[in-house]
N, C-alpha and C positions, 0 to 999 in steps of 0.2 A: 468268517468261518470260526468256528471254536476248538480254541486248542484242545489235544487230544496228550493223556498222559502216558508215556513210555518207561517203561521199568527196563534198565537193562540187568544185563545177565553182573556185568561187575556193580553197579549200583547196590544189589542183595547182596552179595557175598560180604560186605563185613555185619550186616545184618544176620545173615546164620550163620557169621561166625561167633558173635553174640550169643545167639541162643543156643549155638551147639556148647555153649563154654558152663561151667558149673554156676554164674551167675545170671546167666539167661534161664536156669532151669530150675532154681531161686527162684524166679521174675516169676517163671511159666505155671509153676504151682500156686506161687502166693496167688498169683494174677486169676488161678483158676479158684481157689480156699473164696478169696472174694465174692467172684462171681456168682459161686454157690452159696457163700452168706446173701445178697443181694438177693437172687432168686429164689433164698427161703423165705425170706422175712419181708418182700415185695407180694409173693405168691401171684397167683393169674398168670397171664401172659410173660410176667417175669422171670415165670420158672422156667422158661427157655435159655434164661443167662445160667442157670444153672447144670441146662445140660451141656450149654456149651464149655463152663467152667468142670467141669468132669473130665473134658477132652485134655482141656489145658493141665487142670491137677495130674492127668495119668499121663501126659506125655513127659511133661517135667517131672515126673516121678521115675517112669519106666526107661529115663533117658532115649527116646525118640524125634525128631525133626521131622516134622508131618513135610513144611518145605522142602527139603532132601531133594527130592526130583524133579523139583523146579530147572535144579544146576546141574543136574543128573550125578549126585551124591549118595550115597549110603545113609539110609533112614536109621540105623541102629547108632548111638550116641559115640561111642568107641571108634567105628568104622569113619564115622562122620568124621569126628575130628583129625583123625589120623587124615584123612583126605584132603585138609590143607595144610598139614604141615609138608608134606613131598612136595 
């Protein structure tokens, strides 16, 4: 039988606590700036990495965690962090 992979719920949590922090949102932009270099200058099918690098640019911009609800967390960046420090 083949192994199967399990994410738990504390597994992620220092993982968005990462990206909800001002250096994940750093990460989340550049990583998205990238994407949409790549996806202009590849063009064709590569401009899909572009629109997905849009997502990333504006989430890290707009401080949002698309994640959030995974942990059942507040998607707005503010609310988010406040959420693990209590």
């Amino acid at each position: 039988m083949g192994a199967t992979a399990h994410i738990t719920i504390g597994a992620l949590v220092p993982v968005l606590v990462f990206i909800g922090s001002t250096r994940g949102r750093w990460a989340r932009a550049t990583a998205g700036a990238a994407l949409i270099i790549v996806g202009i200058v590849f063009g064709g099918w590569w401009a899909l990495l572009a629109a997905l690098g849009l997502v990333f640019l504006a989430v890290g911009i707009l401080d949002f965690c698309l994640l959030a609800p995974l942990v059942g967390r507040p998607v707005r960046g503010p609310a988010f962090r406040a959420s693990f420090s209590s």
